[in-house]
DOBA-937195 format. One record per residue (C-alpha): x, y, z; residue number from 1. Coordinates in Angstrom, 3 decimals, m for minus. Layout:
# residues N
<vogu px="X" py="Y" pz="Z" num="NUM"/>
...
This chain:
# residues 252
<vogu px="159.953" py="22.390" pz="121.187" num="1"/>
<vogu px="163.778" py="21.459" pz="120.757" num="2"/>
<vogu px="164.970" py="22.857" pz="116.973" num="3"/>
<vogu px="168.330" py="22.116" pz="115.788" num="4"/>
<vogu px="169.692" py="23.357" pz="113.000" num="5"/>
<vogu px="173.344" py="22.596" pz="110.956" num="6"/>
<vogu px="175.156" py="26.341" pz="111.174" num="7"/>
<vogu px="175.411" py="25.866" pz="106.998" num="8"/>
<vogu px="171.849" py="26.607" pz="106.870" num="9"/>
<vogu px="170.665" py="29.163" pz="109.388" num="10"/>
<vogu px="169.242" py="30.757" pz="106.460" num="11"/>
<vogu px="166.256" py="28.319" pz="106.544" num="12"/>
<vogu px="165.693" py="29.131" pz="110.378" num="13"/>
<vogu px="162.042" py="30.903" pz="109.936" num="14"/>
<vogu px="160.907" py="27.898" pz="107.163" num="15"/>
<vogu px="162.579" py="25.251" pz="109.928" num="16"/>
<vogu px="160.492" py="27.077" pz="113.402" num="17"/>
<vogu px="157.026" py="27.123" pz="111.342" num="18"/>
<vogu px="157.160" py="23.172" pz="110.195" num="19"/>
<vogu px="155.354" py="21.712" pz="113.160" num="20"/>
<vogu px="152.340" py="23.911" pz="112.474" num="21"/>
<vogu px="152.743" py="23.710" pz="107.975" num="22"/>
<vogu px="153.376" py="20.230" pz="107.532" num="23"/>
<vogu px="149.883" py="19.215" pz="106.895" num="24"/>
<vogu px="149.212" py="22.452" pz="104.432" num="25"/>
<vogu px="152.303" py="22.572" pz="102.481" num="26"/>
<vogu px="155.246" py="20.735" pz="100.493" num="27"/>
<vogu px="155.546" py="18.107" pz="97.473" num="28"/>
<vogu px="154.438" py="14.380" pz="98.937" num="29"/>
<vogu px="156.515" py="11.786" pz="98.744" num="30"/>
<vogu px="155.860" py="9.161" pz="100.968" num="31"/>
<vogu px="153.064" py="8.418" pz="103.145" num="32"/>
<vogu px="152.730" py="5.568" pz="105.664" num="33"/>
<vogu px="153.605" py="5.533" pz="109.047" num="34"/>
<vogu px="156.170" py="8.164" pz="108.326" num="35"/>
<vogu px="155.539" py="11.058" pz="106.157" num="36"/>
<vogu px="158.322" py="12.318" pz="103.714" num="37"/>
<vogu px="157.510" py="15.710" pz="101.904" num="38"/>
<vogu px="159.873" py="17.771" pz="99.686" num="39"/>
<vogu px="160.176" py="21.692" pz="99.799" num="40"/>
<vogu px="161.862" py="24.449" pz="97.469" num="41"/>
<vogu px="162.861" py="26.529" pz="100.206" num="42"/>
<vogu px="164.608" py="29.974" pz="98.210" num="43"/>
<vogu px="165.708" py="27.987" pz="95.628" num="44"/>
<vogu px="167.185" py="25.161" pz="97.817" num="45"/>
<vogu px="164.874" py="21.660" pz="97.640" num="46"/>
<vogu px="165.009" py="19.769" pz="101.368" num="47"/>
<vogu px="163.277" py="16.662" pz="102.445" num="48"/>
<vogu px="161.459" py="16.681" pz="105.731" num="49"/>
<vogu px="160.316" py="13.445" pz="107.245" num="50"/>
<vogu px="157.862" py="13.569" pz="109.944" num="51"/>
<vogu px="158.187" py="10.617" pz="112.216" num="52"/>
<vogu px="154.629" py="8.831" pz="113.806" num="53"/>
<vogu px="153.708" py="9.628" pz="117.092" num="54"/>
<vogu px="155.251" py="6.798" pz="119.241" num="55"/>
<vogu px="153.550" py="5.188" pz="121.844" num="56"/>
<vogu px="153.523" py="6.369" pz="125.968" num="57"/>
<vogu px="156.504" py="4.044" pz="126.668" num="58"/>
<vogu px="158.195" py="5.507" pz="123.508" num="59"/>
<vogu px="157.592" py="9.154" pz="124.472" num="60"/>
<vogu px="158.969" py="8.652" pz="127.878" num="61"/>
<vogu px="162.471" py="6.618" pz="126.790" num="62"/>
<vogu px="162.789" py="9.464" pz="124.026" num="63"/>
<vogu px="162.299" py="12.136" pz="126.925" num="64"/>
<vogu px="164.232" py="10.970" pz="129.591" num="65"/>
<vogu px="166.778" py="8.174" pz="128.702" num="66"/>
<vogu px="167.507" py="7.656" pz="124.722" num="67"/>
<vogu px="168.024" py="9.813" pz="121.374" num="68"/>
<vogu px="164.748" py="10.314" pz="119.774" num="69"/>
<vogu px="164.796" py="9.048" pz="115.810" num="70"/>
<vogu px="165.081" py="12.238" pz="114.674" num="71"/>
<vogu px="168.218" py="13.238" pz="116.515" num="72"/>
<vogu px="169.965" py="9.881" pz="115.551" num="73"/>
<vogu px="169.071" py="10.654" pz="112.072" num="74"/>
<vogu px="170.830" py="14.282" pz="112.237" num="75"/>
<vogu px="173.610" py="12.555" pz="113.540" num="76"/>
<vogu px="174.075" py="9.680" pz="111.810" num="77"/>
<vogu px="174.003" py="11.346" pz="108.474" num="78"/>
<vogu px="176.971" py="13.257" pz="109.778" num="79"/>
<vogu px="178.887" py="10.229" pz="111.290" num="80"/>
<vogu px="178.264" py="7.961" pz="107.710" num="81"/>
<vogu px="179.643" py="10.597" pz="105.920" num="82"/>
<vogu px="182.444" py="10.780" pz="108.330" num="83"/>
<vogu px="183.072" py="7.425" pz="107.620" num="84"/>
<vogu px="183.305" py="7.437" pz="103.723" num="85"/>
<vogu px="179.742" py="6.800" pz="103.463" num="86"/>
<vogu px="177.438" py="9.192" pz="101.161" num="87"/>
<vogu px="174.003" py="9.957" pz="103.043" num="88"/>
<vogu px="172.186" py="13.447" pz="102.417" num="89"/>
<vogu px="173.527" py="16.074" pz="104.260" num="90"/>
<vogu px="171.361" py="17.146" pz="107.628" num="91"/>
<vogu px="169.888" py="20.327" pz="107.718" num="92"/>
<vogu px="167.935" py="20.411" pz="111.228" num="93"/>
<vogu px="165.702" py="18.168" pz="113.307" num="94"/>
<vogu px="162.642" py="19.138" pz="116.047" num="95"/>
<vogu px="161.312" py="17.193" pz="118.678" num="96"/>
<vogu px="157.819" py="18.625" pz="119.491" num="97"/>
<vogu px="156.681" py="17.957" pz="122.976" num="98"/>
<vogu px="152.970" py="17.961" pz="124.530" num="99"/>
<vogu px="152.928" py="18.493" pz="128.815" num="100"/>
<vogu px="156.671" py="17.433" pz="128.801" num="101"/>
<vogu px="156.957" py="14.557" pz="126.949" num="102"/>
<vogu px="158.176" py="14.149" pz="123.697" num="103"/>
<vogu px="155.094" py="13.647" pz="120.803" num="104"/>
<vogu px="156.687" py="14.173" pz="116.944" num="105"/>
<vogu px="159.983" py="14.739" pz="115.376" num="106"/>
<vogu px="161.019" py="16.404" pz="112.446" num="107"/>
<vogu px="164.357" py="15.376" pz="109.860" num="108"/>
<vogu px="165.361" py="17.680" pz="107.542" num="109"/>
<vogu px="168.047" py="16.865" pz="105.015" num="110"/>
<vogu px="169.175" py="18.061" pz="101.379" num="111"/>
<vogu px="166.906" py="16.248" pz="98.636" num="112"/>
<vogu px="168.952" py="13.359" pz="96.932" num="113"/>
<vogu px="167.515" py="12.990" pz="93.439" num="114"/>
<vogu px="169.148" py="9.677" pz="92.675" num="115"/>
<vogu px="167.102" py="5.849" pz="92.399" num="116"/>
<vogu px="166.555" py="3.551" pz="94.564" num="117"/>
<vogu px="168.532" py="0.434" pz="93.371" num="118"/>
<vogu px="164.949" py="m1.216" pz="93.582" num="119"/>
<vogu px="164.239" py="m0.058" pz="90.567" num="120"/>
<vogu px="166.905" py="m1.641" pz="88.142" num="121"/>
<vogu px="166.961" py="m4.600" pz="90.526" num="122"/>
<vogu px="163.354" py="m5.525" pz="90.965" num="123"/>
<vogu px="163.262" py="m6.983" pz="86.835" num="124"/>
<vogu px="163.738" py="m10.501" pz="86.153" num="125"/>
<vogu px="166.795" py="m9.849" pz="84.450" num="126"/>
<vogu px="168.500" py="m7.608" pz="87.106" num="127"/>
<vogu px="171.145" py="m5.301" pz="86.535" num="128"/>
<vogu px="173.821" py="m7.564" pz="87.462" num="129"/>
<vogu px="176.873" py="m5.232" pz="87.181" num="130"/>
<vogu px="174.994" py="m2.867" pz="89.377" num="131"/>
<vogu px="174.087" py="m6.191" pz="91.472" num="132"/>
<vogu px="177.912" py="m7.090" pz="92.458" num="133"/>
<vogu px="178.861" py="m3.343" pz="92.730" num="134"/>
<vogu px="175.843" py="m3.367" pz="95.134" num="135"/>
<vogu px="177.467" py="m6.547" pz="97.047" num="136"/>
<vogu px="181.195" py="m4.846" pz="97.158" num="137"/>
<vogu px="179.446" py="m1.757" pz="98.637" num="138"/>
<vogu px="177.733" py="m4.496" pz="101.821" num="139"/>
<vogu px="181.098" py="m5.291" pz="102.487" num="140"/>
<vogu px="182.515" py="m2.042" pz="102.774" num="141"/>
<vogu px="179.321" py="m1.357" pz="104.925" num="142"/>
<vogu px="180.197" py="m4.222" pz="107.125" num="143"/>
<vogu px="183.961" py="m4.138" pz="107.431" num="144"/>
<vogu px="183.553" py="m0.348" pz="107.958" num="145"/>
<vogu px="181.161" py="m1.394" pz="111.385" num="146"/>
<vogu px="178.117" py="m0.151" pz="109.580" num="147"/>
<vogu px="174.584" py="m1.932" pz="110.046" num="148"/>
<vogu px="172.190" py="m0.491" pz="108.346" num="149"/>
<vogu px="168.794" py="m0.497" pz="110.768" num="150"/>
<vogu px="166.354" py="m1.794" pz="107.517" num="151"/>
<vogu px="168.893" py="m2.316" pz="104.775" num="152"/>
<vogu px="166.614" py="m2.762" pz="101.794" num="153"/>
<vogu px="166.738" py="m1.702" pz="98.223" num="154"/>
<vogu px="164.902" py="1.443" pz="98.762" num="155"/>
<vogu px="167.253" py="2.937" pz="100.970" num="156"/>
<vogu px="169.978" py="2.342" pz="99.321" num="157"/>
<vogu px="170.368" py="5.260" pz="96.282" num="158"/>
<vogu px="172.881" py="4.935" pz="93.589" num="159"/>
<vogu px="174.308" py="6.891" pz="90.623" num="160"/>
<vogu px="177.233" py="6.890" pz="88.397" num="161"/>
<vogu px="180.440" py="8.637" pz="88.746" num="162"/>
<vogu px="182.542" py="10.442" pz="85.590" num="163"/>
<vogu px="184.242" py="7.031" pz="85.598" num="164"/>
<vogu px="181.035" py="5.270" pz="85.049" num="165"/>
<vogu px="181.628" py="3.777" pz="88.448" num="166"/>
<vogu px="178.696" py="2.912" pz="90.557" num="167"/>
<vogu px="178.502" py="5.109" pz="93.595" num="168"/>
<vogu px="175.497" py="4.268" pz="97.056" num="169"/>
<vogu px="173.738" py="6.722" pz="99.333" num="170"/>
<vogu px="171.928" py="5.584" pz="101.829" num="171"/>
<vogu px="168.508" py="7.124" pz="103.489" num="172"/>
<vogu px="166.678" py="6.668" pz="106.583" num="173"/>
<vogu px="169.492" py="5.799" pz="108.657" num="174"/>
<vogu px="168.327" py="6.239" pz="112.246" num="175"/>
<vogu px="168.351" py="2.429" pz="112.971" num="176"/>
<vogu px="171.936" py="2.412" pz="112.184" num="177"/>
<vogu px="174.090" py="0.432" pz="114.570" num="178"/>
<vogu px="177.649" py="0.883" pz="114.797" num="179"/>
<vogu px="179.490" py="m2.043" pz="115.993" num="180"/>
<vogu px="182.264" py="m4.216" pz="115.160" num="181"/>
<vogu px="179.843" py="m6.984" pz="113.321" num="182"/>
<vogu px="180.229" py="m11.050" pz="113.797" num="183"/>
<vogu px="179.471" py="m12.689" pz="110.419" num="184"/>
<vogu px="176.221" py="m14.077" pz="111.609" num="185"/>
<vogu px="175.166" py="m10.270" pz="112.372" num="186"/>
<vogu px="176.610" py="m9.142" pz="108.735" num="187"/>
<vogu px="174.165" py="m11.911" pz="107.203" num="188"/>
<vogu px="170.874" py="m11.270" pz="109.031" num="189"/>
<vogu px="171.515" py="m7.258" pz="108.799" num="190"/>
<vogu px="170.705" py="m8.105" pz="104.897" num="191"/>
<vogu px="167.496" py="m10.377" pz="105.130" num="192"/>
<vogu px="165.338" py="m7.279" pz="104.170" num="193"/>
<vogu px="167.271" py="m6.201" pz="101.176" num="194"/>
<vogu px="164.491" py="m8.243" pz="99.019" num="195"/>
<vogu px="162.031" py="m10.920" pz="98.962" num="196"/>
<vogu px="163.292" py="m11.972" pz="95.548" num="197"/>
<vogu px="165.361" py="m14.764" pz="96.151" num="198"/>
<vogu px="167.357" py="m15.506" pz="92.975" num="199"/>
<vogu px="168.870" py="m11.798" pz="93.368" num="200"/>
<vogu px="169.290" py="m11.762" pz="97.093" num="201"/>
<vogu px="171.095" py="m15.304" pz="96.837" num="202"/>
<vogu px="173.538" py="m13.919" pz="94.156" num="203"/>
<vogu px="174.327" py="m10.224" pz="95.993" num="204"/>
<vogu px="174.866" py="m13.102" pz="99.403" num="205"/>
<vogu px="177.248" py="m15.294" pz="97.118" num="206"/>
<vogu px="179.367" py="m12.734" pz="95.506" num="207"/>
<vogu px="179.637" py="m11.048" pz="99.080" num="208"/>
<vogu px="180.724" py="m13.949" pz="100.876" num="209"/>
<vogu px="183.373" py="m14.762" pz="98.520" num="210"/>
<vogu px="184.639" py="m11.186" pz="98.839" num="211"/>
<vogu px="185.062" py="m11.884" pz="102.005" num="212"/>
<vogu px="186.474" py="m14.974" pz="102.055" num="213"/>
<vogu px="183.492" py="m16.695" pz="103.265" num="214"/>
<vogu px="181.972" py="m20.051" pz="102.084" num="215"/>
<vogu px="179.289" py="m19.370" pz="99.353" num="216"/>
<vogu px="176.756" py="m21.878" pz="100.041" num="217"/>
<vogu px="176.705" py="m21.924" pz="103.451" num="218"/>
<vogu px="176.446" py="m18.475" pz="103.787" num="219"/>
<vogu px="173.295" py="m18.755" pz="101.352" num="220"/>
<vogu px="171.903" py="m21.421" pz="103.541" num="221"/>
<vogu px="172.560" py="m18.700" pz="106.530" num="222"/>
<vogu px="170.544" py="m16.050" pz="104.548" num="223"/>
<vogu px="167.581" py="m18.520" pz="103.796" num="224"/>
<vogu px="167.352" py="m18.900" pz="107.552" num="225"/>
<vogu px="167.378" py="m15.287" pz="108.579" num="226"/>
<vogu px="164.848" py="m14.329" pz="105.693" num="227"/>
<vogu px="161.966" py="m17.473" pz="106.293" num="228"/>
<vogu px="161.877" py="m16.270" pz="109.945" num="229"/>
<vogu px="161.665" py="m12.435" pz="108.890" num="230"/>
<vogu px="159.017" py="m12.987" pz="106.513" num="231"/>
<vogu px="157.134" py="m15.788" pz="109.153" num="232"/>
<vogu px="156.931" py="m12.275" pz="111.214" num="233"/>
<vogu px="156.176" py="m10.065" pz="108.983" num="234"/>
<vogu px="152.678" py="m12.359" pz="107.564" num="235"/>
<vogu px="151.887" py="m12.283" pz="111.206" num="236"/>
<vogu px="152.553" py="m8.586" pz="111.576" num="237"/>
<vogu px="150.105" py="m8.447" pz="108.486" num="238"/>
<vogu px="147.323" py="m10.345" pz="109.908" num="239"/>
<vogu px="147.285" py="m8.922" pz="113.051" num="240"/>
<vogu px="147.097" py="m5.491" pz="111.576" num="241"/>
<vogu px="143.998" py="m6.765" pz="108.961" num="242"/>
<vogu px="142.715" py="m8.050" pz="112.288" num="243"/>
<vogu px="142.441" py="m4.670" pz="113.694" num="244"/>
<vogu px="141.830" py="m2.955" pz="110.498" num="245"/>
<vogu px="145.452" py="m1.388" pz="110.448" num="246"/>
<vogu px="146.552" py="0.483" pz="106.956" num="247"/>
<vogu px="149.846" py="m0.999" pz="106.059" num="248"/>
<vogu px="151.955" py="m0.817" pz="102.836" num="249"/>
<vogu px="153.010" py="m4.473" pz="101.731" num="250"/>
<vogu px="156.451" py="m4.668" pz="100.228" num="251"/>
<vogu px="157.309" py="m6.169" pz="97.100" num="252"/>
């Protein structure tokens, strides 16, 4: 077992080593699907702790012998966003468990974030539109920044207000993130997943293109493209799974 922990919080070493075997016993649930996400008052500090699924043989191997495992690139990433001017919790440790050599489960552990998704003033008919076009201004500081966003949707994206009554983003699960010096096509299909509603994705994509200088409509007309063919996948994802009798959480 490979543990790694940030040197700010050595203090949670003993609660960190004994996760892999009290995961299933202990801690506040939060999410369950094919990740698990539980929450922990650890001597007065609260941390998340997200254990990944078990990947499949071909995953195991490439997260053995030749790539990052997710739970590394989320330690990391949180770090580099941050870096970068870009709030994400702040990474306590990450394990990679490992059966006869090859790599089985991982373990993130970050600082709990207590702010809302922006799903949840966003998902009403009548959005929150000033929180709508600070959301689009924050895209393309994302984007211009060389930020991509692995599954940019509204759940991952936290927000809060600052003493200015300024609307400040964090953003979670980040160990998709690619880092890259975007083309606009790539900006534009990195934010088919932010919703399937599409009178509010159509307005963040129109006030973002004009930000950056970018015509409106056919940017729009872009976004329609990238979002028909991600939702013609995901309906077959779905009925393959119902096929086989596969559990999965359907997004709104």
């Amino acid at each position: 077992m490979r543990v790694i922990i940030h040197p700010d919080y050595c203090n949670l070493t003993d609660f960190i080593n004994q996760l892999p075997a009290t995961f299933d016993q202990h801690g506040e649930l939060l999410y369950q699907g094919r990740n698990t996400v539980k929450r922990y008052d650890v001597d007065g500090l609260q941390v998340v702790v997200k254990r990944y699924k078990h990947p499949n043989i071909y995953q195991r191997i490439a997260y053995t012998f030749f790539k990052s495992s997710k739970t590394e690139r989320a330690y990391k990433y949180a770090a580099l966003l941050r870096s970068m001017g870009v709030d994400s919790p702040h990474e306590v440790a990450y394990i990679e468990a490992n059966r006869h050599g090859l790599f089985t489960t991982g373990f993130f552990i970050s600082l709990n974030c207590d702010y809302p998704p922006t799903s949840i003033p966003l998902s009403a008919d009548d959005f929150d539109r000033p929180l709508a076009d600070a959301l689009a201004r924050f895209l393309v500081e994302l984007h211009e920044k060389g930020i991509l966003h692995g599954d940019l949707n509204l759940t991952n994206i936290l927000y809060h207000t600052d003493e200015s009554g300024q609307y400040q983003f964090t953003l979670i699960d980040t160990n998709r993130t690619v880092f890259k010096r975007p083309t606009p096509d790539e900006c534009l299909d990195n934010m088919k997943r932010l919703t399937h509603k599409r009178d509010l994705l159509f307005y963040i994509i129109s006030l973002y293109a004009r930000l950056r200088g970018w015509d409106a409509d056919e940017c729009i007309q872009k976004e329609i493209y990238h979002l028909e063919r991600f939702e013609k996948k995901e309906r077959l994802k779905f009925k393959l799974q119902d096929f086989f009798g596969i559990h999965h959480p359907r997004r709104s």
